[in-house]
MARVOTOR-875255 format. One record per residue (C-alpha): x, y, z. Coordinates in Angstrom, 3 decimals. Example, Ala and Ser with C-alpha at 12.3 -4.5 7.8 and 13.67 -1.06 7.14 Angstrom:
x=12.300, y=-4.500, z=7.800
x=13.670, y=-1.060, z=7.140
***
This chain:
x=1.926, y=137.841, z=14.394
x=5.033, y=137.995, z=16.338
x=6.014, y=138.265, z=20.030
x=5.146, y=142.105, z=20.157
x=1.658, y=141.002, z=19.392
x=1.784, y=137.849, z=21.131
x=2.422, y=139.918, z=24.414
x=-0.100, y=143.057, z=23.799
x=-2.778, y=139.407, z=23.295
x=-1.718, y=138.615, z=26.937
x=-1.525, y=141.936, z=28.231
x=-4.928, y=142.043, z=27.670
x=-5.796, y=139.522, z=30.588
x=-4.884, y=142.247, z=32.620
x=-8.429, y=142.961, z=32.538
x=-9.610, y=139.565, z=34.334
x=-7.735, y=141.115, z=37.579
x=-8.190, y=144.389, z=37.060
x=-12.258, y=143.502, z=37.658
x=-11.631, y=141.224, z=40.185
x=-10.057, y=143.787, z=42.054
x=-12.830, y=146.763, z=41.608
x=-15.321, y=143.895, z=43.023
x=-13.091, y=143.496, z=46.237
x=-12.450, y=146.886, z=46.445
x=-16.414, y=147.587, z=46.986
x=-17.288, y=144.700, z=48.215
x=-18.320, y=145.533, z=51.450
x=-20.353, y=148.215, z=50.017
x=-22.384, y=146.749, z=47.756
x=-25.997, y=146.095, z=48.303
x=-26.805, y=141.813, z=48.778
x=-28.875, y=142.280, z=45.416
x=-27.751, y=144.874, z=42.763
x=-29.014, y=146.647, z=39.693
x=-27.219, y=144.279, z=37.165
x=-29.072, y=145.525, z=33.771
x=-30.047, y=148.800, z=32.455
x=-32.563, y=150.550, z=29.773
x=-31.998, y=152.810, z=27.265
x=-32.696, y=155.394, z=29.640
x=-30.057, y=154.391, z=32.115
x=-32.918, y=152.416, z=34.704
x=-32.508, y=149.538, z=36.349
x=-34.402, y=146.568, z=34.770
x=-32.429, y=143.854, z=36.446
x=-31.001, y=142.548, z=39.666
x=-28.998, y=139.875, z=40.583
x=-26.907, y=138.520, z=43.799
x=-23.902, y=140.581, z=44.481
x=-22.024, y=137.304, z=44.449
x=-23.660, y=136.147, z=40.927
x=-22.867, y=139.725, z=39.461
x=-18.993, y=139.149, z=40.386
x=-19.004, y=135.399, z=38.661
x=-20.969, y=137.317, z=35.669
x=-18.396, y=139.709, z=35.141
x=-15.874, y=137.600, z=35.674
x=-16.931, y=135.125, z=32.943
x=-17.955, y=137.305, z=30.348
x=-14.522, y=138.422, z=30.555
x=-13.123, y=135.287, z=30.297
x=-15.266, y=134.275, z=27.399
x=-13.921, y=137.016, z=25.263
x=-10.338, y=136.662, z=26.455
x=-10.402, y=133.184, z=25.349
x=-12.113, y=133.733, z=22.103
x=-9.637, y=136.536, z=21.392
x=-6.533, y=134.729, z=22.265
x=-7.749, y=131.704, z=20.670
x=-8.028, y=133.915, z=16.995
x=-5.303, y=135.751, z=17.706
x=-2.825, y=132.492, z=17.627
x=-5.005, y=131.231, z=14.802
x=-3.966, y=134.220, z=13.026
x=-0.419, y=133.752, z=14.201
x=-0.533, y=130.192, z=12.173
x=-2.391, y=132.018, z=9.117
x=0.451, y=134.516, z=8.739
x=-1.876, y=137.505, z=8.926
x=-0.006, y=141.158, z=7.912
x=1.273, y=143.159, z=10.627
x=-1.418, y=146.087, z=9.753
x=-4.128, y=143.392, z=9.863
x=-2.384, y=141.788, z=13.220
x=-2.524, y=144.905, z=14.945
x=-5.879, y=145.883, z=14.008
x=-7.639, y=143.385, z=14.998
x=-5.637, y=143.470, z=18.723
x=-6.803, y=146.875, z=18.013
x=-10.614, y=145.822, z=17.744
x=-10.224, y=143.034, z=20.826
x=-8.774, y=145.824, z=22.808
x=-11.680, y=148.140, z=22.688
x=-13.532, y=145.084, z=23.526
x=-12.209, y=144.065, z=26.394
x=-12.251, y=147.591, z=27.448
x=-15.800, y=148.006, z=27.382
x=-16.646, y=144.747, z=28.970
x=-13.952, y=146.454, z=31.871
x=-15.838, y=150.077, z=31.573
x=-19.308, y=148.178, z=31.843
x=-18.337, y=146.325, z=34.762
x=-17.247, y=149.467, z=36.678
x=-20.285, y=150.987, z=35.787
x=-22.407, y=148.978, z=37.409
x=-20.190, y=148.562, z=40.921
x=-20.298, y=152.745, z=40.765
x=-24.371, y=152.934, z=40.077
x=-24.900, y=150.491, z=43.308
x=-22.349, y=152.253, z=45.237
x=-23.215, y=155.588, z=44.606
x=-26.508, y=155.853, z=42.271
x=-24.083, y=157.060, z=39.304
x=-26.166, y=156.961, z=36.074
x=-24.582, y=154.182, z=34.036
x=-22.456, y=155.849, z=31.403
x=-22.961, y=154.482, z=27.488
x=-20.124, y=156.904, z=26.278
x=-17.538, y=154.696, z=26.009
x=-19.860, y=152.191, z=24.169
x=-21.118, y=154.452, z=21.471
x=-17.203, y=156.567, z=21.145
x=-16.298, y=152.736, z=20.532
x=-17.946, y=151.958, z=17.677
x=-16.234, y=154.820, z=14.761
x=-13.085, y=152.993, z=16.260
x=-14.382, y=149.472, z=15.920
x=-15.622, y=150.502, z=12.430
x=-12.366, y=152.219, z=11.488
x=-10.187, y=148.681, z=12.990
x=-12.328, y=146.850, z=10.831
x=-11.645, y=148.854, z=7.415
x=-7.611, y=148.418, z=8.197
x=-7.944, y=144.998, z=8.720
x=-9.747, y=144.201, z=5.630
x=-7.329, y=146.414, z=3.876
x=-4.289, y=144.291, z=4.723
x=-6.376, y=141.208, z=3.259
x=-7.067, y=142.617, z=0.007
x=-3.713, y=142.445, z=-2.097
x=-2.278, y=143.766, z=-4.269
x=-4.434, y=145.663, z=-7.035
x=-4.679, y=143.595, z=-10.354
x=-3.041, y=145.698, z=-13.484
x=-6.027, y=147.784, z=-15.938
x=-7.126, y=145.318, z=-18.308
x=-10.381, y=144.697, z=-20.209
x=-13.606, y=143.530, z=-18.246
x=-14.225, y=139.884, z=-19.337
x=-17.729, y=140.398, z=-17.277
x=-19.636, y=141.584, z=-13.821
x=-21.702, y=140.420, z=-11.780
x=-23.067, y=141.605, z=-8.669
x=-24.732, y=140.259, z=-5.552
x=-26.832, y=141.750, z=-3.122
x=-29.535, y=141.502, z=-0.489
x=-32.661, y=144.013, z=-0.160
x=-34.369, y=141.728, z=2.453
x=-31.508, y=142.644, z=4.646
x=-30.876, y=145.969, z=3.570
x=-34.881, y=146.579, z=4.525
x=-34.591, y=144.447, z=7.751
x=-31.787, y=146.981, z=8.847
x=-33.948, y=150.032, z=8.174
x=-36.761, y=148.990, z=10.095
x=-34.054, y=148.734, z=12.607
x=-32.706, y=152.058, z=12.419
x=-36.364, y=153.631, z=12.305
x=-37.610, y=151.825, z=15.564
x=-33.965, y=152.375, z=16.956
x=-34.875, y=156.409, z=16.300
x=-37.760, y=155.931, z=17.453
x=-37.082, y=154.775, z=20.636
x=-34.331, y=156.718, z=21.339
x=-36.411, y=159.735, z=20.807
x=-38.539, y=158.940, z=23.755
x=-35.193, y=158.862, z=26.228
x=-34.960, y=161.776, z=28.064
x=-31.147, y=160.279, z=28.879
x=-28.803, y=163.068, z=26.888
x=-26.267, y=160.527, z=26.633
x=-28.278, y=157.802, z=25.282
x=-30.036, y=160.267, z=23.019
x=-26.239, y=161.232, z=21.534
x=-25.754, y=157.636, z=21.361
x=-28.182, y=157.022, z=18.770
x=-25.773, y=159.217, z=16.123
x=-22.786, y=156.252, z=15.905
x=-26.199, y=153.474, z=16.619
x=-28.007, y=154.892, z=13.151
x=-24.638, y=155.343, z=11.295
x=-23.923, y=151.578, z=11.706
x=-27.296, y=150.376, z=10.738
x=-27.354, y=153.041, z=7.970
x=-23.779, y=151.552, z=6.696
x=-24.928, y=147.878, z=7.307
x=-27.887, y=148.661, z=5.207
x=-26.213, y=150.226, z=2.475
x=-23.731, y=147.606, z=2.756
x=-26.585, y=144.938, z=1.851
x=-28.608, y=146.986, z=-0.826
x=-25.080, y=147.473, z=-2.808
x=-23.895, y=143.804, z=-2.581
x=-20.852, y=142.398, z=-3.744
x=-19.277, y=143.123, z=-7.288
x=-17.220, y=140.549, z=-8.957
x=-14.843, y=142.043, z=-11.396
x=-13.326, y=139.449, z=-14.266
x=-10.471, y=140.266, z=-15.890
x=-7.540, y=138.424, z=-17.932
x=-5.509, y=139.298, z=-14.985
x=-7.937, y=137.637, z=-12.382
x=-10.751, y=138.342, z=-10.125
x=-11.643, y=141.435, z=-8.202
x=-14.111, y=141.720, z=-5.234
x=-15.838, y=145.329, z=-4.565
x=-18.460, y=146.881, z=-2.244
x=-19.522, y=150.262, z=-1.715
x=-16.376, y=151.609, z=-4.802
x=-14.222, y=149.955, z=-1.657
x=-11.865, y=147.164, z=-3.527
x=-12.306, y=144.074, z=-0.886
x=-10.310, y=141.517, z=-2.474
x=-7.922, y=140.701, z=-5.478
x=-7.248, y=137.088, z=-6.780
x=-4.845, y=137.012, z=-9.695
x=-5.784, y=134.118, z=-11.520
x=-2.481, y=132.445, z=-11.807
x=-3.437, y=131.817, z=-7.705
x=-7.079, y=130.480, z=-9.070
x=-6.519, y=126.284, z=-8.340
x=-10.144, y=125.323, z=-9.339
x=-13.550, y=126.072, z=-8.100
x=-16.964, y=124.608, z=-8.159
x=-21.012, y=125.385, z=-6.712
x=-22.260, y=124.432, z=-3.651
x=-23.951, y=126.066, z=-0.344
x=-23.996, y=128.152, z=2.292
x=-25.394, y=127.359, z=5.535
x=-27.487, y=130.476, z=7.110
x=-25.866, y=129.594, z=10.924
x=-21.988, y=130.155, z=9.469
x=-23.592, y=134.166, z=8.829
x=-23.721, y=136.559, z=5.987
x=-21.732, y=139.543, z=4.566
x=-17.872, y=139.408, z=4.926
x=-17.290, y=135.819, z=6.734
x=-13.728, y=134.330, z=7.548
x=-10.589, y=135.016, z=9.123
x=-6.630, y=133.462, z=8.430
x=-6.670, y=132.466, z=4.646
x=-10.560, y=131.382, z=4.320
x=-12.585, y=134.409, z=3.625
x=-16.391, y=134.544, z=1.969
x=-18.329, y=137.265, z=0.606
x=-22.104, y=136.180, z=0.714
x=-25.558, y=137.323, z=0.872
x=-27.358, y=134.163, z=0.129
x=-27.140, y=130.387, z=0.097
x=-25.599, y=129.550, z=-3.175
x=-21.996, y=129.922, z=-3.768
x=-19.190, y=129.631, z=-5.610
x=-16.250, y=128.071, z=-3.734
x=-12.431, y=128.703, z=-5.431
x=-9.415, y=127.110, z=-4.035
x=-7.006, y=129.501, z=-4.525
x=-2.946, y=128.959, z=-3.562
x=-3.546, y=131.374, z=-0.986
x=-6.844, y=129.741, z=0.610
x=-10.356, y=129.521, z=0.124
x=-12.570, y=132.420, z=-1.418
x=-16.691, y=131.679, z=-1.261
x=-18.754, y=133.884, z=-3.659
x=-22.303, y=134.283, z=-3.555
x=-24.719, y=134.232, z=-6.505
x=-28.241, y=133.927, z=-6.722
x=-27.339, y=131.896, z=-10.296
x=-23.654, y=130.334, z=-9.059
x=-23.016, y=129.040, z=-12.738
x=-22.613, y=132.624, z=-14.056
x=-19.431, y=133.128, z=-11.643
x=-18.398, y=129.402, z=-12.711
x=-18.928, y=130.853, z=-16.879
x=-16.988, y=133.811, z=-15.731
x=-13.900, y=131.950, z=-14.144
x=-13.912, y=129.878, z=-17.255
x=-14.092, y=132.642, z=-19.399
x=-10.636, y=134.099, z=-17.837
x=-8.895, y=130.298, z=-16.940
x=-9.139, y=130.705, z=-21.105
x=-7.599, y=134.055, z=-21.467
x=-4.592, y=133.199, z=-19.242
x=-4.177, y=129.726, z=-20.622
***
């Protein structure tokens, strides 16, 4: 990252006064105890102190600032592409924007009985999805030369992939109920995340061994490629459920799991984890094509 993206990371703290100042502009106005949280249907379920609601907003906001800054100078050390560098400002951007939009929301419903508006949180996610893609397109590298397929293998999860559909079904259903219009176009990008997360799951990860080194797939997207002259060693070990599942990792350690075995290669350019549900095949595999170069 370099100073153009260092200063678009601060710009973004902006935001801290920004909601500071919408709280002292209405101040006076707002009710001693306001509507705070809100149903699907745009209702009030919760209330809080007008002076807790301003330190809530306020430190969400911080919370994400810092987390964001924090990864974004991690980055900066990890020498992340400018395409990936400016996605993922792009992603903590729209972010910090909604936590903003949210925030004004809820000062205009107590001031003036506004329904609380969910369009900027639903128009957000395409984008967020879209960021996401470009940033784990500048991670990928370069695409290994056509050579013959030493072997495949492929890991997936259908206990997710079913956990996700239940999701979207009682998401539908729910939102079917909601006589909100908003909320009820809402549910579109909602379902098309949890359809794409569960697809996501039920097609895995492919591994791809070739002479020329290892390639990582999903969904016919190319994720990864590891020519094996960057291969150091590897070895089996596991995955703890708390660090998370699917695409894991930011700077130069990235891991692609679905379960609690994995294979773990040191690579010159970082570490890579691979899940398996039998880790030795990947090790066979990587031994396999450490042969063929050697």
């Amino acid at each position: 990252m370099n100073r153009r993206t260092q200063a678009v990371t601060w710009l973004m703290w902006l935001v801290l006064p920004l909601t500071a100042l919408r709280f002292w502009w209405a101040w006076d106005r707002l009710p001693a105890r306001m509507a705070t949280h809100f149903n699907a249907a745009g209702q009030p379920n919760g209330w809080m102190p007008r002076e807790a609601a301003l330190e809530f907003g306020l430190g969400i906001t911080v919370v994400f600032l810092v987390v964001f800054t924090v990864i974004s100078y991690v980055l900066q050390k990890q020498k992340v592409s400018d395409a990936g560098a400016w996605a993922l400002l792009g992603l903590f951007a729209v972010v910090v924007g909604v936590i903003y939009q949210g925030n004004s929301s809820i000062i205009d419903y107590n001031l003036t009985g506004q329904p609380i508006s969910m369009i900027a949180t639903f128009v957000s996610i395409p984008v967020v999805i879209g960021l996401l893609v470009i940033f784990l397109g500048a991670k990928r590298g370069k695409a290994l030369p056509d050579a013959a397929l030493i072997a495949e293998e492929r890991h997936a999860s259908l206990i997710m992939s079913f956990i996700l559909l239940v999701a979207l079904v009682g998401a539908l259903a729910a939102f079917a109920n909601v006589r909100n219009p908003t909320a009820r176009w809402g549910a579109l990008p909602v379902g098309l995340v949890l359809v794409l997360c569960a697809a996501f799951a039920w097609n895995g990860f492919q591994y791809r061994f070739t002479p020329d080194g290892l390639e990582i797939r999903t969904l016919g997207f190319r994720l990864r490629s590891i020519p094996a002259a960057e291969i150091q060693d590897y070895s089996v070990g596991n995955w703890s459920f708390w660090r998370g599942y699917g695409i894991r990792g930011i700077g130069s350690c990235r891991a692609y799991v679905w379960g609690n075995k994995v294979v773990h290669i040191r690579t010159t350019k970082g570490d890579v984890y691979l899940s398996h549900d039998e880790p030795e095949k990947i090790v066979r595999d990587l031994n396999m094509m450490r042969q063929l170069v050697h």
